[in-house]
Backbone as XML, in Angstrom:
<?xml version="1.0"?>
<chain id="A" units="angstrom">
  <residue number="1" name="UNK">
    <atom name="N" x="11.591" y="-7.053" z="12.827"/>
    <atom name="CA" x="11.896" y="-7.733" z="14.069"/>
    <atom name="C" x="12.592" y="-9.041" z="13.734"/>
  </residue>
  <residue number="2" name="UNK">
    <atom name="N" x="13.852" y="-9.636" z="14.727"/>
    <atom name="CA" x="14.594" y="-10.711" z="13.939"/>
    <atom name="C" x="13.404" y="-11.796" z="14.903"/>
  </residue>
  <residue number="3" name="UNK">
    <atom name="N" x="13.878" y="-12.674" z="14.421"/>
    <atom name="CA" x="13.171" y="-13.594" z="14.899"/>
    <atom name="C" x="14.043" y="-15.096" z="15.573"/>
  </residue>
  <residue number="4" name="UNK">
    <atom name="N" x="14.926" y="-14.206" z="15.978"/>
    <atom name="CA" x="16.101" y="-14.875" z="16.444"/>
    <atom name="C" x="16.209" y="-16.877" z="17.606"/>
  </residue>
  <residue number="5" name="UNK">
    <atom name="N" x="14.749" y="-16.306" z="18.071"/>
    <atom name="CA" x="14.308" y="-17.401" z="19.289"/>
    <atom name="C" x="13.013" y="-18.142" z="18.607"/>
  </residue>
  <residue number="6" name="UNK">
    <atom name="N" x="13.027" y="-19.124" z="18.918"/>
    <atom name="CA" x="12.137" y="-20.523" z="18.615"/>
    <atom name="C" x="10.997" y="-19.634" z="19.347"/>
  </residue>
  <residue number="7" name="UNK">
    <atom name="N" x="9.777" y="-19.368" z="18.844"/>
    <atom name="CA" x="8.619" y="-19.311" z="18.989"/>
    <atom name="C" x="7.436" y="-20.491" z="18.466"/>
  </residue>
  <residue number="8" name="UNK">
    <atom name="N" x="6.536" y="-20.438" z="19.688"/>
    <atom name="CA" x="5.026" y="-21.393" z="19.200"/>
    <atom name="C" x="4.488" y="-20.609" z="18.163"/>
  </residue>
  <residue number="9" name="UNK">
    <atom name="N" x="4.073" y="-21.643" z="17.086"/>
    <atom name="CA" x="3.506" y="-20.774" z="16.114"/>
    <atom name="C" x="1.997" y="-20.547" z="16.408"/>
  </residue>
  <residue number="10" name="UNK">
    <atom name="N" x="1.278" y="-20.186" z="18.006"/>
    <atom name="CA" x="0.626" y="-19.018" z="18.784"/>
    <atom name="C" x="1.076" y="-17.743" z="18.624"/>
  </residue>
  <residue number="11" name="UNK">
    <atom name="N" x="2.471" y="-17.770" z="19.233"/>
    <atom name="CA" x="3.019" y="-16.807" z="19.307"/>
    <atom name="C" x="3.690" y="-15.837" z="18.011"/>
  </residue>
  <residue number="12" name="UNK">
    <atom name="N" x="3.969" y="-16.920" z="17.340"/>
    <atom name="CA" x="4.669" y="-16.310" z="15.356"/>
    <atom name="C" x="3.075" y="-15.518" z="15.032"/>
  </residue>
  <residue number="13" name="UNK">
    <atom name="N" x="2.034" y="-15.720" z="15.611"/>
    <atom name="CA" x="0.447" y="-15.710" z="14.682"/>
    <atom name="C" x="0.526" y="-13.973" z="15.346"/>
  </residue>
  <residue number="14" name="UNK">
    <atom name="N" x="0.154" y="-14.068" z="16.617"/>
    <atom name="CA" x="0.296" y="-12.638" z="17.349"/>
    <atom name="C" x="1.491" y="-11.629" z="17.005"/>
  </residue>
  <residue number="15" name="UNK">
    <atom name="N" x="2.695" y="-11.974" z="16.721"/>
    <atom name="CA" x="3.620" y="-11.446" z="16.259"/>
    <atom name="C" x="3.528" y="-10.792" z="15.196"/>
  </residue>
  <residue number="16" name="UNK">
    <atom name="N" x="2.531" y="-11.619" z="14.259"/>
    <atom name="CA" x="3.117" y="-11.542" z="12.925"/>
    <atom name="C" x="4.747" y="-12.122" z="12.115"/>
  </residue>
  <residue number="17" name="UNK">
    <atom name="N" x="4.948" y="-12.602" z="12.571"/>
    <atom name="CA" x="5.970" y="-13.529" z="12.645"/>
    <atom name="C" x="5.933" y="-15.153" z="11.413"/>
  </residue>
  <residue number="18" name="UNK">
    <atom name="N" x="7.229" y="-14.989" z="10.738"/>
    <atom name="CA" x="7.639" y="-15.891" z="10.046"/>
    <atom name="C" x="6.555" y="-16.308" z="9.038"/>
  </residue>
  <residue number="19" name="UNK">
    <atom name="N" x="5.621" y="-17.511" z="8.862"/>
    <atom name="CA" x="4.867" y="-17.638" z="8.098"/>
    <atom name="C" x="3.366" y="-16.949" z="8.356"/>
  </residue>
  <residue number="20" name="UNK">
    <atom name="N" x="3.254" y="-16.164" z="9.122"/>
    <atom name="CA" x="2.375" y="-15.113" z="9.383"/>
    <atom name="C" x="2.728" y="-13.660" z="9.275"/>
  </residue>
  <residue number="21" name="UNK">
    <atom name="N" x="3.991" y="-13.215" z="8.611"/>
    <atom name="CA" x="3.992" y="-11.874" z="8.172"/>
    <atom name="C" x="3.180" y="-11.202" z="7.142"/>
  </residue>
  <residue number="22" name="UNK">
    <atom name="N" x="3.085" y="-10.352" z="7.247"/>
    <atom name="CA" x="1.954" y="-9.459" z="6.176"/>
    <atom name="C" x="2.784" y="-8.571" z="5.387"/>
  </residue>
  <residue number="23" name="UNK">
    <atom name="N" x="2.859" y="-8.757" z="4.142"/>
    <atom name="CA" x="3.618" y="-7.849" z="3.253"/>
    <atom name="C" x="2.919" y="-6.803" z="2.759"/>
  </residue>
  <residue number="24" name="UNK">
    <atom name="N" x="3.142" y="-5.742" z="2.260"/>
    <atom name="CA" x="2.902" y="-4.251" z="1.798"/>
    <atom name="C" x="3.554" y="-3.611" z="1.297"/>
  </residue>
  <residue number="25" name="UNK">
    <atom name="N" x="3.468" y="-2.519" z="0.513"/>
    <atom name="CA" x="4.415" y="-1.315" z="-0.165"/>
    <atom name="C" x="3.914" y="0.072" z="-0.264"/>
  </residue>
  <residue number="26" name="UNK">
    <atom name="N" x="5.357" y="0.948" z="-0.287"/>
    <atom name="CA" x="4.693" y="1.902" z="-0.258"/>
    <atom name="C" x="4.816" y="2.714" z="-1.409"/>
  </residue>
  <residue number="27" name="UNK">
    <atom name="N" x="4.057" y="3.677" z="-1.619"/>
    <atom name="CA" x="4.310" y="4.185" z="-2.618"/>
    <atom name="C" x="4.243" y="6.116" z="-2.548"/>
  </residue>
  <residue number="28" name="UNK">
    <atom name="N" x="4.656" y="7.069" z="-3.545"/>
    <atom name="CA" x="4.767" y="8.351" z="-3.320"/>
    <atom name="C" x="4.719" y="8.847" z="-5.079"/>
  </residue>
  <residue number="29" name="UNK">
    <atom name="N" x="3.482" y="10.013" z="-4.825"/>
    <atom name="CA" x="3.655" y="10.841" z="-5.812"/>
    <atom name="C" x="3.689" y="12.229" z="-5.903"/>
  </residue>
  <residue number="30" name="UNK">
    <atom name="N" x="3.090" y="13.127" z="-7.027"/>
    <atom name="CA" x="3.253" y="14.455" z="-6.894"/>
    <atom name="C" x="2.005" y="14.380" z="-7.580"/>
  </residue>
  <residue number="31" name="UNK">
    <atom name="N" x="1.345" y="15.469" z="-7.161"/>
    <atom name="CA" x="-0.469" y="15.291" z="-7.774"/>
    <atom name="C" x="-0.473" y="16.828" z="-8.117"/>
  </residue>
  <residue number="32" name="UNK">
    <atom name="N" x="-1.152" y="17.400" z="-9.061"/>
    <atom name="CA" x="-1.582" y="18.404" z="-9.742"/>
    <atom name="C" x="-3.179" y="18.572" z="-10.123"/>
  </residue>
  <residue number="33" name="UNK">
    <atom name="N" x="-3.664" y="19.009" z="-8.905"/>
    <atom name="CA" x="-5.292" y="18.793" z="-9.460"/>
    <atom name="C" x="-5.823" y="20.170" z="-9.130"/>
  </residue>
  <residue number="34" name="UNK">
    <atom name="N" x="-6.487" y="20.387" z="-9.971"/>
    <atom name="CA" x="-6.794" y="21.953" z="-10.079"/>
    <atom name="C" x="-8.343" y="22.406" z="-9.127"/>
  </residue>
  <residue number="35" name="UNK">
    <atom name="N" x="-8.766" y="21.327" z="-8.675"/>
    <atom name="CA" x="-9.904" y="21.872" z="-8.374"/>
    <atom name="C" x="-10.636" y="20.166" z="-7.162"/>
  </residue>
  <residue number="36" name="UNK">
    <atom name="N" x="-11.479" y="21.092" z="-6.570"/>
    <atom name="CA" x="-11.579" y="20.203" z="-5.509"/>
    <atom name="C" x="-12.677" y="18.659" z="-6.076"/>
  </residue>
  <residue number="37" name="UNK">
    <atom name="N" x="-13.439" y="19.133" z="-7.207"/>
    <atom name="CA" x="-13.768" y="18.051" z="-8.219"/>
    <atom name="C" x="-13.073" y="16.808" z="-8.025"/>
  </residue>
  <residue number="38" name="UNK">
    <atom name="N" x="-12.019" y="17.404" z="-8.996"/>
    <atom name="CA" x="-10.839" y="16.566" z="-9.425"/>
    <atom name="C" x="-10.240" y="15.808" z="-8.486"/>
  </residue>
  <residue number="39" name="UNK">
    <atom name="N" x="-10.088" y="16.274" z="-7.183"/>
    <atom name="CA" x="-9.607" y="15.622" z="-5.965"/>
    <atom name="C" x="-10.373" y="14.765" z="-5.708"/>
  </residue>
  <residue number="40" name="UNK">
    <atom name="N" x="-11.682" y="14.871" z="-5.659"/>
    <atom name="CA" x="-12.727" y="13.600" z="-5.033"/>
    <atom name="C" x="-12.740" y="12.722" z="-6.650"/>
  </residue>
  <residue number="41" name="UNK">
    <atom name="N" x="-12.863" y="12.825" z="-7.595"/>
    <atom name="CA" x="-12.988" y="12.236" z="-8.738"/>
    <atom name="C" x="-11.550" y="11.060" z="-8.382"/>
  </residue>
  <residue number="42" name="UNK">
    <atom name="N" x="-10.193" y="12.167" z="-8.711"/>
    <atom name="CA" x="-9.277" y="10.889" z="-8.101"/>
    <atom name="C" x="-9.052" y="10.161" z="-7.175"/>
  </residue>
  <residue number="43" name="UNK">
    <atom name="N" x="-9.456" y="10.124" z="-5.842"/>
    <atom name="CA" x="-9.391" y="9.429" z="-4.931"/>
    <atom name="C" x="-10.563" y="8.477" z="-4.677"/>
  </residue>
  <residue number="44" name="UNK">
    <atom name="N" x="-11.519" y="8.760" z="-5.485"/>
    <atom name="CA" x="-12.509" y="7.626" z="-5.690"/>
    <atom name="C" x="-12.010" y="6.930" z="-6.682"/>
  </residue>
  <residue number="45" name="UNK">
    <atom name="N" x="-11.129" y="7.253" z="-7.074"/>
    <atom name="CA" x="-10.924" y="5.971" z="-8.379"/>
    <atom name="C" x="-9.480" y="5.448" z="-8.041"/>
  </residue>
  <residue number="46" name="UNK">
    <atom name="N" x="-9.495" y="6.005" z="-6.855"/>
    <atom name="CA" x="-8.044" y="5.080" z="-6.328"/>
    <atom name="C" x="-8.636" y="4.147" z="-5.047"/>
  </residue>
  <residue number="47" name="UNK">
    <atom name="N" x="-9.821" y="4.758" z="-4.334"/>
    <atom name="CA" x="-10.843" y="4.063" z="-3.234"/>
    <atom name="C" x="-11.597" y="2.436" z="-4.327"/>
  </residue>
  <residue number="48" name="UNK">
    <atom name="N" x="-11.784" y="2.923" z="-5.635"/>
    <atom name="CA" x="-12.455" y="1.660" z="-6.225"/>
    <atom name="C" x="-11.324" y="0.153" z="-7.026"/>
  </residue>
  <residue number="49" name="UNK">
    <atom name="N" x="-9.987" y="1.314" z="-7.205"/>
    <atom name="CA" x="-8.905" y="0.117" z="-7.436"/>
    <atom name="C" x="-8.602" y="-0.690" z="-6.327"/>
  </residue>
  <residue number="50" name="UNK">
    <atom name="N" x="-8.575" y="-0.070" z="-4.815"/>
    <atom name="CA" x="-8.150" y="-0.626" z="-3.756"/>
    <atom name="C" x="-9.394" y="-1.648" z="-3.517"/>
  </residue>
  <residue number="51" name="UNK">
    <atom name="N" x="-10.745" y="-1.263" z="-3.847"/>
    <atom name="CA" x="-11.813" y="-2.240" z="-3.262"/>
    <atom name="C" x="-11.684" y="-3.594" z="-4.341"/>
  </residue>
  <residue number="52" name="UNK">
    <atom name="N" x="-11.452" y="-3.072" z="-5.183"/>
    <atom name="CA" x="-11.284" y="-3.973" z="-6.371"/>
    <atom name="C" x="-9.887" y="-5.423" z="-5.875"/>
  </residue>
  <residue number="53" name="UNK">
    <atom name="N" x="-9.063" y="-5.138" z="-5.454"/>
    <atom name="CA" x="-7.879" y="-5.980" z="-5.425"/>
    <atom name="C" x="-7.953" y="-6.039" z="-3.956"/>
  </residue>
  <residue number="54" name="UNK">
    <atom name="N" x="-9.038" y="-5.855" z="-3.086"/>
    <atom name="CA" x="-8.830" y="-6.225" z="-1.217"/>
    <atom name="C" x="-7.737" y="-5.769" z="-0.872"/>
  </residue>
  <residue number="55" name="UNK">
    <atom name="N" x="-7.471" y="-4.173" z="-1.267"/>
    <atom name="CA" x="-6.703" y="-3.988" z="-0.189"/>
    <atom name="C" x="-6.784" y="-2.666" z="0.654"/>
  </residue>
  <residue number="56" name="UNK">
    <atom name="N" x="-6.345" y="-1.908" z="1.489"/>
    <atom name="CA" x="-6.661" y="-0.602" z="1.761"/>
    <atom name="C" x="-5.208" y="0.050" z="1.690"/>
  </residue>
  <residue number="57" name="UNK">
    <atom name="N" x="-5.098" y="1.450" z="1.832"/>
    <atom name="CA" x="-4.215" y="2.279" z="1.439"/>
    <atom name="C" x="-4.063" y="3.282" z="2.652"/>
  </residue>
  <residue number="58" name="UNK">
    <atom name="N" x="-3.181" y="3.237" z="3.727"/>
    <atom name="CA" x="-2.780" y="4.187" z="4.341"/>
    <atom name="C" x="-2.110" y="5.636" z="3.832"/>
  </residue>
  <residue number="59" name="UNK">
    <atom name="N" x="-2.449" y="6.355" z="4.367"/>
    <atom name="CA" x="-1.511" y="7.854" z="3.745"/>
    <atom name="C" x="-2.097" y="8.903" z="3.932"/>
  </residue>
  <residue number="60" name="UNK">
    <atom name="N" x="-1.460" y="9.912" z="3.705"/>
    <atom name="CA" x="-1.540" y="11.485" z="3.353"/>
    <atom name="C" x="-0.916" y="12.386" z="2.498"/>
  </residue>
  <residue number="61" name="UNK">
    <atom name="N" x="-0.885" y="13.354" z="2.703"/>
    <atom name="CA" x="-0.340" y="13.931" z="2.212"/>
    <atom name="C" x="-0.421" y="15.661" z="2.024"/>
  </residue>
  <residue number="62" name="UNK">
    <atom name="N" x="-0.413" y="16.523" z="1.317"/>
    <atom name="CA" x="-0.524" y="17.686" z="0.757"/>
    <atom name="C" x="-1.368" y="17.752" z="-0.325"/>
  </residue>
  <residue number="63" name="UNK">
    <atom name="N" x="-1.492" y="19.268" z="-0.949"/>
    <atom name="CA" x="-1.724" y="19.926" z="-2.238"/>
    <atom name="C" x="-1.207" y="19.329" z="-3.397"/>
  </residue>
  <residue number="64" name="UNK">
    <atom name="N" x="0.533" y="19.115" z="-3.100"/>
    <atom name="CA" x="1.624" y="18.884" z="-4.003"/>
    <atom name="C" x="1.966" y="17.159" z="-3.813"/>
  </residue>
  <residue number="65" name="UNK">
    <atom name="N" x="1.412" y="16.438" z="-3.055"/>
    <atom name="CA" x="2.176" y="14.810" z="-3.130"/>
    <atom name="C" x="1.109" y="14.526" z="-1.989"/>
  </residue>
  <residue number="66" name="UNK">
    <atom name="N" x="1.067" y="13.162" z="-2.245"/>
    <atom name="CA" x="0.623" y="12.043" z="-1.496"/>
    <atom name="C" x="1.943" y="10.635" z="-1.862"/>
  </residue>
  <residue number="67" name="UNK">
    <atom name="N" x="1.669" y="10.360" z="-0.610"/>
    <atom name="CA" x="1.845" y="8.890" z="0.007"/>
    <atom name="C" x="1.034" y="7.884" z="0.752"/>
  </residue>
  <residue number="68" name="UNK">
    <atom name="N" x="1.833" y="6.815" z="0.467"/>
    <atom name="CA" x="0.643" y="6.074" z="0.908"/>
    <atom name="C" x="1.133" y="4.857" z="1.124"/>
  </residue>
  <residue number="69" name="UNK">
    <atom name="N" x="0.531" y="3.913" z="2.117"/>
    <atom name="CA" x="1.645" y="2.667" z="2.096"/>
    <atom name="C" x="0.005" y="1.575" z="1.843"/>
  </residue>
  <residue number="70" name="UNK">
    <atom name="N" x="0.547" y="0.292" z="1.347"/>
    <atom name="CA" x="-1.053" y="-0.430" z="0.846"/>
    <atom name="C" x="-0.445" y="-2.205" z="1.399"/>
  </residue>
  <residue number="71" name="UNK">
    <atom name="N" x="-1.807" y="-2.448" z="1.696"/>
    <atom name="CA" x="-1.684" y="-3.709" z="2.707"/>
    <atom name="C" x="-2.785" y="-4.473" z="2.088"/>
  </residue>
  <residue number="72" name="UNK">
    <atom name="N" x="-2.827" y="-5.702" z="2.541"/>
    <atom name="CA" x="-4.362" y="-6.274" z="2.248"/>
    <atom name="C" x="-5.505" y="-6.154" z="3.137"/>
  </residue>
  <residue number="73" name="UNK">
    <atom name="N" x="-6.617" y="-5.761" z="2.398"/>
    <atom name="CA" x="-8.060" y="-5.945" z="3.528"/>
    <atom name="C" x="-7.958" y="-6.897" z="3.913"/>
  </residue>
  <residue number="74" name="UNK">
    <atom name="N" x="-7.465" y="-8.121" z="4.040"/>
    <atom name="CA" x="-7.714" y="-9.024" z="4.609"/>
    <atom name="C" x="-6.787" y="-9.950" z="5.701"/>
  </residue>
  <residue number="75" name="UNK">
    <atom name="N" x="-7.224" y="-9.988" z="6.736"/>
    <atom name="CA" x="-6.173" y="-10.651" z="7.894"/>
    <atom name="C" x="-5.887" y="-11.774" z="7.762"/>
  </residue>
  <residue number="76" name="UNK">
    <atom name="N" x="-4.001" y="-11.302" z="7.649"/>
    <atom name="CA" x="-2.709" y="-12.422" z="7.702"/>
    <atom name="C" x="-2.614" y="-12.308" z="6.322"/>
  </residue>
  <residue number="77" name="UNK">
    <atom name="N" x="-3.427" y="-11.868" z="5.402"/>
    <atom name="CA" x="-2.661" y="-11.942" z="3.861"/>
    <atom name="C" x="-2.033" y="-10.899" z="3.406"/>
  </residue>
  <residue number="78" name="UNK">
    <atom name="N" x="-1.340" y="-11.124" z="2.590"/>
    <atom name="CA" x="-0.209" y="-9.797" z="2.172"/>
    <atom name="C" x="-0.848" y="-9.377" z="0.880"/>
  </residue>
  <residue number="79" name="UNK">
    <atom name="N" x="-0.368" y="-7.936" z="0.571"/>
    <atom name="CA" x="-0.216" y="-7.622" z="-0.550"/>
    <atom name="C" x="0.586" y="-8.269" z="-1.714"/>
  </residue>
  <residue number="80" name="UNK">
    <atom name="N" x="0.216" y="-8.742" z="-3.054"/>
    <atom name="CA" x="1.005" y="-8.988" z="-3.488"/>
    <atom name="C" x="1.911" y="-8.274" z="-4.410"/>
  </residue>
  <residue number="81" name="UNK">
    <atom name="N" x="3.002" y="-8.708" z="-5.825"/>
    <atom name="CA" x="3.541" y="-7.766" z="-6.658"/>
    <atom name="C" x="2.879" y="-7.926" z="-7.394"/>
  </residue>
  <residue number="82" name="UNK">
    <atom name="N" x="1.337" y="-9.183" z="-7.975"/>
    <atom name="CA" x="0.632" y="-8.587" z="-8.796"/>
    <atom name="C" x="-0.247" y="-6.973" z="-8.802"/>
  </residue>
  <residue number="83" name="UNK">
    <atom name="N" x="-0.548" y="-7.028" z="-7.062"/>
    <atom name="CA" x="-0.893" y="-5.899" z="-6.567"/>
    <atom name="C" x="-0.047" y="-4.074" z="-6.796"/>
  </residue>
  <residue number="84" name="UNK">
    <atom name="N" x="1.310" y="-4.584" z="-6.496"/>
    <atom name="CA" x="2.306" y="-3.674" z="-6.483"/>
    <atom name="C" x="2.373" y="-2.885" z="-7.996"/>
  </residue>
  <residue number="85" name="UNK">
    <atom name="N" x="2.029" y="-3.994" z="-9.138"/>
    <atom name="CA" x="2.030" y="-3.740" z="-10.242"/>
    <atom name="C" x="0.989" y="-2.830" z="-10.873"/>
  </residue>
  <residue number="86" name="UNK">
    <atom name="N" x="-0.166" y="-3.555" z="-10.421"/>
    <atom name="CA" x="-1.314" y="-2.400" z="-10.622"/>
    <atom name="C" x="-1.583" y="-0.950" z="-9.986"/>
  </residue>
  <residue number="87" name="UNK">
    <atom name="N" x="-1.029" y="-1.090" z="-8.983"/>
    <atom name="CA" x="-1.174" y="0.151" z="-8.494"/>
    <atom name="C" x="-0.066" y="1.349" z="-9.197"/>
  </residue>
  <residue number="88" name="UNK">
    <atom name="N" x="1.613" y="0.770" z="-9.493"/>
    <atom name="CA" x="2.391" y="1.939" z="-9.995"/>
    <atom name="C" x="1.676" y="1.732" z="-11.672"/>
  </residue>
  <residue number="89" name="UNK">
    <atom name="N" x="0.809" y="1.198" z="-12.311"/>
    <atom name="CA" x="0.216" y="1.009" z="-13.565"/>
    <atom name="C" x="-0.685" y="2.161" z="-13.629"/>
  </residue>
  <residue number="90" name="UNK">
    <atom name="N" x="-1.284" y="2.080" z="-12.486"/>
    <atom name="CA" x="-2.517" y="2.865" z="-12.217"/>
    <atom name="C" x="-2.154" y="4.413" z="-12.099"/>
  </residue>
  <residue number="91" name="UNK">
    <atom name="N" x="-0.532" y="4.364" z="-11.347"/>
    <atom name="CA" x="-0.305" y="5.589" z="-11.073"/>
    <atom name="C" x="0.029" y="6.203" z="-11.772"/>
  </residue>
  <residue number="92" name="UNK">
    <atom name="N" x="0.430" y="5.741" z="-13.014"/>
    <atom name="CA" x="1.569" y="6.073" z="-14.006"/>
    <atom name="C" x="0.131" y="6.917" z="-15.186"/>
  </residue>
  <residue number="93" name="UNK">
    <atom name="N" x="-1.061" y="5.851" z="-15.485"/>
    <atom name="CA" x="-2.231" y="6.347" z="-16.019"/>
    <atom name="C" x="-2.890" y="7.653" z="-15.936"/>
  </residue>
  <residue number="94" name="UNK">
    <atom name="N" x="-2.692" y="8.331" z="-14.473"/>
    <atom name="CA" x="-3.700" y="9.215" z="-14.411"/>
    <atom name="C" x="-2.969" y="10.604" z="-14.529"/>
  </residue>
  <residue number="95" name="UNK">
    <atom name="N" x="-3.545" y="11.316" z="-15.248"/>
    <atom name="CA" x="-2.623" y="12.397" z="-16.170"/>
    <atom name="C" x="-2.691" y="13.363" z="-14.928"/>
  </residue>
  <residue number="96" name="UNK">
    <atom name="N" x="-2.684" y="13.498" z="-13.496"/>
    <atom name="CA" x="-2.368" y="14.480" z="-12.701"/>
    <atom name="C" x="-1.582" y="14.375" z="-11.629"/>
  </residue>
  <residue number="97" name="UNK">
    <atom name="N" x="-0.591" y="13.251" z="-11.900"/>
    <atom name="CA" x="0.198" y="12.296" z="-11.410"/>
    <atom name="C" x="1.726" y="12.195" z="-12.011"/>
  </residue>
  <residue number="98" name="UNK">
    <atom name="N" x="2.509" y="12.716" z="-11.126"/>
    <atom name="CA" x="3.987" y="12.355" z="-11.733"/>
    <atom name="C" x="5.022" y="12.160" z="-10.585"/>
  </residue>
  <residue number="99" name="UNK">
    <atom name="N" x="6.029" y="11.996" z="-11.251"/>
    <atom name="CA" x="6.665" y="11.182" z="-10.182"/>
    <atom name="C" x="6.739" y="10.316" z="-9.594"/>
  </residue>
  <residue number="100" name="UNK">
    <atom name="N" x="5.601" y="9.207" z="-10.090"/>
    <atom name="CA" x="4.945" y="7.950" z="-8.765"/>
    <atom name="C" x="6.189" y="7.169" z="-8.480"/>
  </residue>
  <residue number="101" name="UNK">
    <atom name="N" x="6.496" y="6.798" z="-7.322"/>
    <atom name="CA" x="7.536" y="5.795" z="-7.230"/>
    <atom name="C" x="6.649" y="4.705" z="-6.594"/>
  </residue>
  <residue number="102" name="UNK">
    <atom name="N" x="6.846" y="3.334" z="-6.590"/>
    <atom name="CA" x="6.114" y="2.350" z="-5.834"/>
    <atom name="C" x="7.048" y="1.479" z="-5.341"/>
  </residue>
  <residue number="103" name="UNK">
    <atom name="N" x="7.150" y="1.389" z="-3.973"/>
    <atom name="CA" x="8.489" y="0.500" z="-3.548"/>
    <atom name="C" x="8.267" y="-0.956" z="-3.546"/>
  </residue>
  <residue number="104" name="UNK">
    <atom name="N" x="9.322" y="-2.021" z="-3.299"/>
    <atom name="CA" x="9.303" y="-2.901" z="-3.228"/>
    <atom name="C" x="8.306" y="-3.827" z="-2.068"/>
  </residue>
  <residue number="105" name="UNK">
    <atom name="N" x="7.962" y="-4.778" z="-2.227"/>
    <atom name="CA" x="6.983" y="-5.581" z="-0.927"/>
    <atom name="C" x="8.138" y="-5.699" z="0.636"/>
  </residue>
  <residue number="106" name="UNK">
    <atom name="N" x="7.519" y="-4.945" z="1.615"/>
    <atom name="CA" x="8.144" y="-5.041" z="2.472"/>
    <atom name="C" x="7.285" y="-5.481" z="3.723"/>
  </residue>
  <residue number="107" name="UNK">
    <atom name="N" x="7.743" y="-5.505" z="4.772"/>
    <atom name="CA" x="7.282" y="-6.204" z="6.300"/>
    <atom name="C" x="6.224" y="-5.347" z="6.508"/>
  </residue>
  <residue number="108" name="UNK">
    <atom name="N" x="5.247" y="-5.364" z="6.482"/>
    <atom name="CA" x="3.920" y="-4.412" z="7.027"/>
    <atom name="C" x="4.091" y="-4.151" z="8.139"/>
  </residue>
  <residue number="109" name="UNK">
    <atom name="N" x="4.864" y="-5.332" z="9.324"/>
    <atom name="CA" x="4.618" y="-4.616" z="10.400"/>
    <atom name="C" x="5.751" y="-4.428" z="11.390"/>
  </residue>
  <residue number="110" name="UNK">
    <atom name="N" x="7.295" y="-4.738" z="10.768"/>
    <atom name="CA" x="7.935" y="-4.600" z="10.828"/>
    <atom name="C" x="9.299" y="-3.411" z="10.253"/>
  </residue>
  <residue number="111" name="UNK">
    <atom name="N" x="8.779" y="-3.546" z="8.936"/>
    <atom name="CA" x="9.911" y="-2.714" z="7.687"/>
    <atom name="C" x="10.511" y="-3.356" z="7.291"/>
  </residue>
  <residue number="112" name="UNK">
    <atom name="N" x="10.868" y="-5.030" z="7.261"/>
    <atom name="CA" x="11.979" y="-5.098" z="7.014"/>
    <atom name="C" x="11.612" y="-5.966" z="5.617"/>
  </residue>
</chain>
């Protein structure tokens, strides 16, 4: 959203706007897990990286890929690229995982 007009920074807060935007990224992989184990094994250990660094992880996905876009647990703060870092680190680690791409920090509630 541009932010073209002088707003009260009331209004920037409700918006999300200017020094109240919330940054996030998203990210996409291809998963290979053989068994429904393995599925809860990895997503708890992607549920304990996210609790670990305050943040949560939107997404879905399939059999064959997940996505997911990641924000901070916490209101008005952003994700950061120390964040961004650990997570394609993390993704890159787990041997049923390829392809991970992790995008750049973008507008959580905007896109831009």
């Amino acid at each position: 959203m541009q932010d073209d007009k002088k707003r009260s920074r009331r209004l920037r807060k409700k918006l999300y706007l200017g020094e109240f935007a919330v940054l996030g990224f998203e990210f996409t992989c291809r998963i290979n897990l053989k068994d429904e184990a393995e599925f809860d094994t990895l997503f708890d250990a992607l549920a304990d990286l996210m609790g670990e660094r305050n943040l949560l992880v939107i997404g879905g996905g399939s059999e064959e890929s997940f996505e997911g876009y990641v924000v901070s647990s916490e209101r008005y703060q952003s994700a950061t690229d120390e964040d961004r870092k650990a997570v394609e680190q993390w993704l890159a680690q787990q041997p049923c995982i390829s392809d991970a791409v992790v995008s750049e920090l973008s507008d959580a509630h905007y896109g831009v």
